[in-house]
C-alpha positions as CSV (number, residue, x, y, z in Angstrom):
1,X,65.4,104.5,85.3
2,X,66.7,101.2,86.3
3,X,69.9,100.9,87.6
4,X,73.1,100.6,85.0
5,X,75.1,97.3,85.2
6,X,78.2,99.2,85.2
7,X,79.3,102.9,85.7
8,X,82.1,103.8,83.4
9,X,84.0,107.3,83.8
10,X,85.5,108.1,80.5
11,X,88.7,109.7,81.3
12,X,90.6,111.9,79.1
13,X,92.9,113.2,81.6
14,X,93.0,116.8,81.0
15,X,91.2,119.6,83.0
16,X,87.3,118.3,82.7
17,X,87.3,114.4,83.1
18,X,90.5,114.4,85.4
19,X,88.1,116.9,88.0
20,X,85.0,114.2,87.3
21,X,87.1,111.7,88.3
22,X,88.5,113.7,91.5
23,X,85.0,115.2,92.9
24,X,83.8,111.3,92.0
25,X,86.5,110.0,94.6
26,X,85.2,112.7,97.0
27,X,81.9,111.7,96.7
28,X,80.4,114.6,95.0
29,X,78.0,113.2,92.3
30,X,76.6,110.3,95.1
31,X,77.9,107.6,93.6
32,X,81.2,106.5,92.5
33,X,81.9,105.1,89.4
34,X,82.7,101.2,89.1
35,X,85.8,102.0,86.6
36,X,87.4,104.6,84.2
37,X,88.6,104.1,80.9
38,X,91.0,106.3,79.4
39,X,92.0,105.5,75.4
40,X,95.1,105.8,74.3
41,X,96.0,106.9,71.1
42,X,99.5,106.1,70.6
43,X,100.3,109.4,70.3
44,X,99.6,111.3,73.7
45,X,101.7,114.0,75.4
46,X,103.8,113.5,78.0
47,X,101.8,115.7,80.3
48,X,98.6,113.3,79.8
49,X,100.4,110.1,80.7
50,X,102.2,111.5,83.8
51,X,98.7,112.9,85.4
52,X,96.9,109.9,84.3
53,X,99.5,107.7,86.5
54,X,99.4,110.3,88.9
55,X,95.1,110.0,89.2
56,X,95.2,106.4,89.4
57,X,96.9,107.0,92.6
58,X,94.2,109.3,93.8
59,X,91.2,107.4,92.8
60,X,89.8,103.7,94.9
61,X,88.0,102.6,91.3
62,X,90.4,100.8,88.8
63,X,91.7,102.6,85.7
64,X,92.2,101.0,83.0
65,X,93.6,102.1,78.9
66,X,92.9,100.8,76.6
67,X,93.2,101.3,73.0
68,X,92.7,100.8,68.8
69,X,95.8,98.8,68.2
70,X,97.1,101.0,66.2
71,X,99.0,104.6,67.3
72,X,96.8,107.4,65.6
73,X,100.5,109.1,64.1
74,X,101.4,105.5,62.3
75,X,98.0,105.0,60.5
76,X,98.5,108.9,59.7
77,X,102.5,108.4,58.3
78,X,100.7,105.2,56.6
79,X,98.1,106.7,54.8
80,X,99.7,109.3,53.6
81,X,102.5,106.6,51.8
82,X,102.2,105.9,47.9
83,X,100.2,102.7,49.1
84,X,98.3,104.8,51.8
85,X,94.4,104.7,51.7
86,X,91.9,106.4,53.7
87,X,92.8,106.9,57.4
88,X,90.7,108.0,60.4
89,X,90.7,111.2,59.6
90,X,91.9,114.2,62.0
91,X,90.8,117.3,61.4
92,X,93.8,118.6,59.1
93,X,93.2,121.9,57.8
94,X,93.3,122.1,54.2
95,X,94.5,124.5,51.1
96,X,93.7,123.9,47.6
97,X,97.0,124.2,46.0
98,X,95.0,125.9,42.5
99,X,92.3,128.3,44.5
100,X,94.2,128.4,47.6
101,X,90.9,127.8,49.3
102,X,91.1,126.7,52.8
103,X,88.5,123.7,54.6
104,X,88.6,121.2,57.2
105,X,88.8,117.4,57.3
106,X,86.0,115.7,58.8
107,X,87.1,114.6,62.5
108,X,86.7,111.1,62.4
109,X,89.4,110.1,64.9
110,X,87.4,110.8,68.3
111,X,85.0,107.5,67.0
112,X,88.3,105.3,65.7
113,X,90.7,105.7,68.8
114,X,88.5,106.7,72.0
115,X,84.6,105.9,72.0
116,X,85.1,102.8,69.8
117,X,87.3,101.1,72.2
118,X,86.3,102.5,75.8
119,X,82.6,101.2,74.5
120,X,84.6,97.6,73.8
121,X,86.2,97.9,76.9
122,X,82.8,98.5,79.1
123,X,80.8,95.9,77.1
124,X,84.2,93.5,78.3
125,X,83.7,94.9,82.0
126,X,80.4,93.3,82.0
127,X,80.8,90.1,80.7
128,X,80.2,90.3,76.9
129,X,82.2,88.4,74.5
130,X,82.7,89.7,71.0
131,X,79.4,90.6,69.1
132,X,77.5,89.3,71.5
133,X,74.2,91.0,72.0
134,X,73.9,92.8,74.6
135,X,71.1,92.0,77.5
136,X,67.8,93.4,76.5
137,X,66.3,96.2,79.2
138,X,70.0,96.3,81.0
139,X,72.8,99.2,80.0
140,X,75.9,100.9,81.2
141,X,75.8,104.2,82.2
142,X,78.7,106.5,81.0
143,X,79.6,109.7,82.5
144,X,81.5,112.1,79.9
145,X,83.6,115.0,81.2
146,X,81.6,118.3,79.1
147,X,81.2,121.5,81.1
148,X,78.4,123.8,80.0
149,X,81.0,125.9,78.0
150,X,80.8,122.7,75.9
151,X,77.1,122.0,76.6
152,X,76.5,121.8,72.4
153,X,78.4,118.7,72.5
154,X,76.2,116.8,74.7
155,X,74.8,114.1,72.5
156,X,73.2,111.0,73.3
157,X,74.9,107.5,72.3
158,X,74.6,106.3,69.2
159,X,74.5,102.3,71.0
160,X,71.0,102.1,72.8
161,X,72.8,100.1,75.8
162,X,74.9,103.0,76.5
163,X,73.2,105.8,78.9
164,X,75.5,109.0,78.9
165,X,75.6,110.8,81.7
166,X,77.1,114.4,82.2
167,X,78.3,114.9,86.1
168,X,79.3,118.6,85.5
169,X,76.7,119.9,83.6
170,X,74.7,118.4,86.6
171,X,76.8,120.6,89.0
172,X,76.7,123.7,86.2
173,X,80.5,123.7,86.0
174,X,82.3,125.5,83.2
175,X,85.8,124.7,82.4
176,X,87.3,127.9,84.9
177,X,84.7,126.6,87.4
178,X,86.6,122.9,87.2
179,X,90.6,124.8,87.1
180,X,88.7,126.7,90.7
181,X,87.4,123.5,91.6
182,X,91.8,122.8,92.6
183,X,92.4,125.7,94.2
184,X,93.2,124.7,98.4
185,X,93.2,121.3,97.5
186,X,96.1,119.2,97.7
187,X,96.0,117.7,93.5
188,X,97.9,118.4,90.4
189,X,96.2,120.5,88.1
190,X,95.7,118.6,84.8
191,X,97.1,119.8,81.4
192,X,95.2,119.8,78.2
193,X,94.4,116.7,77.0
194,X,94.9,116.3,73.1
195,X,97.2,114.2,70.8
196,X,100.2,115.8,70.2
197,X,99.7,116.3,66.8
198,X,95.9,117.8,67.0
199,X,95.1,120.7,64.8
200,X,92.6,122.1,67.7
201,X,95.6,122.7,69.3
202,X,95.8,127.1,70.4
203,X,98.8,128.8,70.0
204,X,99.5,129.0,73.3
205,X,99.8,125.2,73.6
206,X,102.2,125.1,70.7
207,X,104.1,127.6,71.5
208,X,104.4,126.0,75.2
209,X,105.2,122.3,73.0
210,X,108.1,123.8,71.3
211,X,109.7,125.8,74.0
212,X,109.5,122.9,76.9
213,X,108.7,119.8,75.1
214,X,110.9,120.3,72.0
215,X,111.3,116.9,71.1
216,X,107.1,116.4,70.8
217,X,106.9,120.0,69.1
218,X,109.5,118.4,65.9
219,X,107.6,115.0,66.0
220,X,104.6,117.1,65.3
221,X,105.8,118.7,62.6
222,X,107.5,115.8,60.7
223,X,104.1,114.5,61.0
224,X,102.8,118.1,59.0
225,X,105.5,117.9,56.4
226,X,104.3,114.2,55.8
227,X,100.5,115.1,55.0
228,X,101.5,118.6,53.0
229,X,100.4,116.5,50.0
230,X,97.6,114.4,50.7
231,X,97.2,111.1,48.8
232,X,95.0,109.8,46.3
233,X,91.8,110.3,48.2
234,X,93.0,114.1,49.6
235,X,93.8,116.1,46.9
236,X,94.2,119.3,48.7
237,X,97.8,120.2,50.5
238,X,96.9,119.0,54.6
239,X,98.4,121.3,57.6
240,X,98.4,120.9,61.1
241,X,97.8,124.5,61.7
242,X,94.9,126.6,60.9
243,X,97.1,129.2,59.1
244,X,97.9,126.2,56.7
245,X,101.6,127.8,57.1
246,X,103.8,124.8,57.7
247,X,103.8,124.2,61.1
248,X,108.0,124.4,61.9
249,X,107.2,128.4,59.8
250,X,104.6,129.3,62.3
251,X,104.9,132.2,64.3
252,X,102.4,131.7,67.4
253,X,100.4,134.7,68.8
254,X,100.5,133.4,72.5
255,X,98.8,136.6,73.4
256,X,95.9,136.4,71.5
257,X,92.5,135.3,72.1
258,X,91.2,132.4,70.2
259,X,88.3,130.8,69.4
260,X,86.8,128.2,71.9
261,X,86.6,125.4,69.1
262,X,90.3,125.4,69.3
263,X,90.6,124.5,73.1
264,X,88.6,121.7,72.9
265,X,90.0,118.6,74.8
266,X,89.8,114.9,74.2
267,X,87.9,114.0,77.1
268,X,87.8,110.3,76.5
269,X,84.7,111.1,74.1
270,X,85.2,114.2,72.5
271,X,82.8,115.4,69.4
272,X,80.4,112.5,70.0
């Protein structure tokens, strides 16, 4: 294949991207990438933003973040206003008030706040203006943090300019192998990366939210008291929680093993 204009690292800053970036810098994958994007949503735990400054002090490529415009929580409070319209949905958990029948929203956010604008950011990187079209028989390669725990997420771009690339399935690394991958070495290990509000938040990383970051854990759930009732478009009662048991009510079963669906991370391009 020929060779990418630019190689873009897609950085989420939690466990999987954060050791891409790391065993990039060390040389591990043969080439380094010329930059790494992470996307901010305007809503991201402290944790994330302290390791993210922390790895742009361990990495020679620039960093940048970049992100919608808009923080994810205020086009959530917004939406869900007597004016509010559709919003980019997360993936609220939802009870039918009547049948008490429980679903899912459709996760729409991953598109809106992190592979819409790191894809604007690399077309940017290499010289494009705004809708321009992009130079026929060239593309950027991007290299996505998924570990073969994740491997059914692996998905090809839905731009034709965009080559994904997947440095850890390459190496056969599974989340635990990436959390081995630190131990001797002299790095921070990375926390999960995830809004604060996420529903595919465990119970272990709420109940860790509300006993060390209590401020973030009663943000969150002013944000689920705000959705309980939908809008015109949701008619079903929303919940951050799977339980669809306010979220300030829950009682968290740290002990307890849960599925893998609900320690996924946003890796910069989660769910694409």
């Amino acid at each position: 294949m020929q060779e990418p204009l630019i190689r873009i690292l897609s950085l989420g800053a939690g466990v999987q991207s954060s050791t891409m970036a790391l065993m990039a810098e060390e040389g591990e994958f043969g080439v380094k990438p010329d930059a790494a994007i992470f996307a901010d949503t305007g809503w991201e735990p402290k944790p994330v933003i302290e390791h993210l400054e922390w790895l742009k002090t361990q990495v020679s490529y620039p960093v940048y973040t970049v992100g919608k415009g808009t923080s994810i929580r205020d086009d959530i409070m917004k939406a869900m206003s007597e004016s509010g319209n559709r919003f980019a949905s997360d993936p609220f958990f939802t009870k039918n008030p009547d049948s008490n029948k429980k679903g899912m929203l459709r996760r729409q956010c991953t598109r809106e706040y992190k592979i819409t604008p790191i894809a604007k950011k690399s077309r940017q990187l290499v010289g494009l203006k705004k809708h321009a079209k992009f130079p026929k028989g060239k593309h950027i390669e991007t290299w996505i943090g998924i570990s073969t725990d994740e491997i059914m997420r692996m998905k090809p771009s839905r731009d034709w300019w965009q080559k994904n690339r997947w440095p850890l399935i390459e190496k056969k690394m599974s989340r635990q192998d990436c959390l081995d991958w630190y131990k001797g070495k002299d790095y921070r290990t990375p926390a999960k990366s995830a809004c604060i509000g996420c529903p595919f938040h465990d119970d272990k990383f709420w109940h860790e939210m509300k006993t060390q970051r209590p401020e973030e854990f009663k943000d969150a759930c002013e944000v689920d008291e705000q959705i309980r009732k939908g809008n015109d478009k949701v008619k079903d009662n929303l919940f951050i929680h799977r339980s669809c048991v306010p979220l300030k009510d829950v009682k968290f079963k740290v002990e307890d093993d849960q599925l893998d669906l609900f320690n996924i991370e946003c890796e910069g391009m989660c769910g694409v």
